[in-house]
N, C-alpha and C positions, 0 to 999 in steps of 0.2 A: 714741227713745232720750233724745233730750231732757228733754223728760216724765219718764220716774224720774227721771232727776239731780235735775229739780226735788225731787221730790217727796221723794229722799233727800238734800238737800241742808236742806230743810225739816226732817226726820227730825232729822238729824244736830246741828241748832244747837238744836232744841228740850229734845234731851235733859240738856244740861247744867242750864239753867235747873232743869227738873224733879229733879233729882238732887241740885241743892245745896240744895236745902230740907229734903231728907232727910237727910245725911250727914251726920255729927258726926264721928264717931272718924277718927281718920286713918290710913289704914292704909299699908304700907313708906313712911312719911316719908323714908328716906334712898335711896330706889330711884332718883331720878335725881339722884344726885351721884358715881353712876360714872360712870368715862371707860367702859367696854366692857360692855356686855353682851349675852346671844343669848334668841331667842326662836323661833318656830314659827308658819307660817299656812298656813290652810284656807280656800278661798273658790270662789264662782262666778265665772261670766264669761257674757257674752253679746258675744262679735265678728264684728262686721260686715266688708263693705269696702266704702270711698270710691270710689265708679267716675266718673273726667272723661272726657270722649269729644271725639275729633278735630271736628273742624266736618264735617260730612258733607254742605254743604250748597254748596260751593266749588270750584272746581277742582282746586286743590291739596290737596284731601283725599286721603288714600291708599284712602279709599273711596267713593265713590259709590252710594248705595241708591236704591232709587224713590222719590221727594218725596213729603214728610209719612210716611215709614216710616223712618225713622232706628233704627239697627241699638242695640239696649239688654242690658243685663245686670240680670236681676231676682235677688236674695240673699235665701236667707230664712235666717236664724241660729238655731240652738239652744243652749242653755245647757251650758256645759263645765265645768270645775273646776280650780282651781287649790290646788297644793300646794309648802310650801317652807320655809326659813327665815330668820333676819335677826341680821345681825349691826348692830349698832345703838353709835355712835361720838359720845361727846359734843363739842361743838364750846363749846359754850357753853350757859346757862343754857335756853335757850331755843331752841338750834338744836343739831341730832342729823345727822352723817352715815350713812346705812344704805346696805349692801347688802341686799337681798334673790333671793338666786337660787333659783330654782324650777322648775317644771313647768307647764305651760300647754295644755290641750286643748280641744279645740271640734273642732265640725262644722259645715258651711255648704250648702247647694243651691244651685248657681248656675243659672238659665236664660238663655240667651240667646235674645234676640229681635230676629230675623234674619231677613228677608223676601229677605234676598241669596243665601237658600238653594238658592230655585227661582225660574226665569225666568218670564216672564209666562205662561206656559202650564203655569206647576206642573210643570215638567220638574227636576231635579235637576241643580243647574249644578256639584257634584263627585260624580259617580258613583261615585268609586275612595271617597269617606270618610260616613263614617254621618250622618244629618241629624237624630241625636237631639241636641235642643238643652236636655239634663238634665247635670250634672257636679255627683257629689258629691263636693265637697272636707271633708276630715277633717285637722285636723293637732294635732300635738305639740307644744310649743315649747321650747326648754331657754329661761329667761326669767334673764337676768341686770340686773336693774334698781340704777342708783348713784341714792339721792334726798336729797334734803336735807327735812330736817323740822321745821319752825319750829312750837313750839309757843307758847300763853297763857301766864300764871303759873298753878299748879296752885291749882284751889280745892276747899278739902276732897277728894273722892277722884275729881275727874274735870279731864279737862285737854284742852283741843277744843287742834284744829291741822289745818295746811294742811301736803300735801309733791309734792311734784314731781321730776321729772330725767329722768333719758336711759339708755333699755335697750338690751342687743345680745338678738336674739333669735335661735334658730337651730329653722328649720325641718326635722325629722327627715322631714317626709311631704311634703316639696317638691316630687319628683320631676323636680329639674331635669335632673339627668343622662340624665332618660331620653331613650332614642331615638324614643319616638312621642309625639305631641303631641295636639291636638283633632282631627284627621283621623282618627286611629285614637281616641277617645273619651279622650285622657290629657288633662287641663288641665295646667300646669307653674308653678310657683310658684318664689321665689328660696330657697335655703336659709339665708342670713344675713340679716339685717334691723336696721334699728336704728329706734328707737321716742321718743317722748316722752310724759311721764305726768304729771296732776293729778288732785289727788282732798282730800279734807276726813278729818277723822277725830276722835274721840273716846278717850281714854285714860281707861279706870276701874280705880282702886284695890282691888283684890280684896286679900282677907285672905292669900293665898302668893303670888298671882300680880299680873299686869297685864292685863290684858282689853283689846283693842283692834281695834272695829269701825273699817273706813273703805269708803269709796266711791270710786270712781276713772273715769276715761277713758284711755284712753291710742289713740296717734294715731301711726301708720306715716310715716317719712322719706321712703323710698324705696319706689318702687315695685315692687312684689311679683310682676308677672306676667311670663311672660316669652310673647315672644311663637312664636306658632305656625313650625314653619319652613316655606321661602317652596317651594311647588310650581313655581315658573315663575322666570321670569327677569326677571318684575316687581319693582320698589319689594319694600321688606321687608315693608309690609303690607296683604299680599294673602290674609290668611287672613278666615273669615267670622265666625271665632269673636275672633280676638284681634284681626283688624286694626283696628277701631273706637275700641279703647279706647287711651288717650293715657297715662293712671293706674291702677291698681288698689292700695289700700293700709288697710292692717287700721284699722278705726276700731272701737270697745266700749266697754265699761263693764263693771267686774267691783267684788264686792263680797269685801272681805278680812275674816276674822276672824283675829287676831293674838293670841298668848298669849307674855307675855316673864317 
């Protein structure tokens, strides 16, 4: 993930240089000297999750695995899309407060890799719950992002900028309320979330409109999973699937295409 950001971060600062050699004519001169205006965006996404894990290596772990088999979560992400609009609030010459509330979708694979599944003899240590260690998570997001956007001074028809801020996100494919968990093949997720986001962008002067690619990450407060409920009379993390993990929280990169 890294790696793009570079590589669109590179993208992103190169293009202005190239544009201003070209550009003469200036096109909507008086387009940011409103106080309000709205626009429209279409974009990708690729979101991951941050997984930390308990020390499993301790006493006071709530789990215990066989040494050197330390219980893990492998993600593999697919690309989703994002859709929405923006309400966009001059603050000043150079700084913009936005809403943008939208739509947000992805799919994820989770595996877990769980040796705490079977005992030393490959016996099945929960008979009563399935030992498939596949969960595909899909989710919705209703995405209410508040950012603040500091831009350059405009030159001829492009104008680079940096934005950031703080999202509520509400998860439609949570499943937290449900009554079955990883024991019966359900993962469970939080249905609110709140988020934080940075990302680069570029502003280009089109002859009606405004055109506006950016690049982004954005990064989960809290964590997202919830855990398995508890078979026994043990500590609360005694599940194979959830008890390991300490964290789980949405980290990506999505790319915006903006029309105002």
């Amino acid at each position: 993930m890294n790696r793009y950001l570079i590589l669109y971060m590179i993208f992103f600062i190169s293009l202005p240089a190239a544009f201003a050699q070209k550009e003469r004519i200036e096109y909507l001169p008086n387009f940011d000297k409103r106080t309000l205006h709205f626009g429209y965006y279409l974009g990708i996404n690729k979101n991951s999750f941050e997984i930390n894990y308990f020390d499993q290596k301790t006493e006071n772990s709530p789990v215990f695995p066989t040494p050197d088999q330390d219980m893990f979560v492998s993600v593999d992400a697919s690309l989703g899309f994002n859709i929405g609009f923006v309400i966009d609030y001059r603050l000043h010459n150079n700084i913009n407060l936005r809403f943008e509330p939208g739509l947000m979708s992805n799919a994820k694979t989770i595996t877990f890799i769980d040796p705490n599944l079977y005992d030393d003899f490959g016996n099945v240590l929960y008979p009563t719950s399935t030992t498939n260690p596949v969960r595909e998570v899909s989710g919705t997001y209703l995405h209410l992002p508040l950012l603040l956007k500091l831009s350059t001074n405009r030159l001829n028809n492009i104008r680079p900028y940096i934005i950031g801020g703080v999202s509520y996100d509400y998860n439609f494919s949570s499943n937290e309320k449900n009554g079955k968990d990883n024991f019966e093949q359900e993962f469970r997720m939080t249905s609110s979330n709140f988020m934080y986001e940075v990302g680069i962008g570029v502003d280009f002067y089109m002859y009606f409109f405004k055109f506006t690619p950016s690049i982004r990450g954005i990064f989960a407060m809290n964590n997202e999973m919830i855990n398995d409920y508890n078979p026994t009379d043990n500590p609360m993390y005694t599940s194979p699937w959830t008890g390991p993990i300490d964290f789980m929280g949405t980290r990506g990169i999505y790319l915006n295409l903006t029309f105002e």
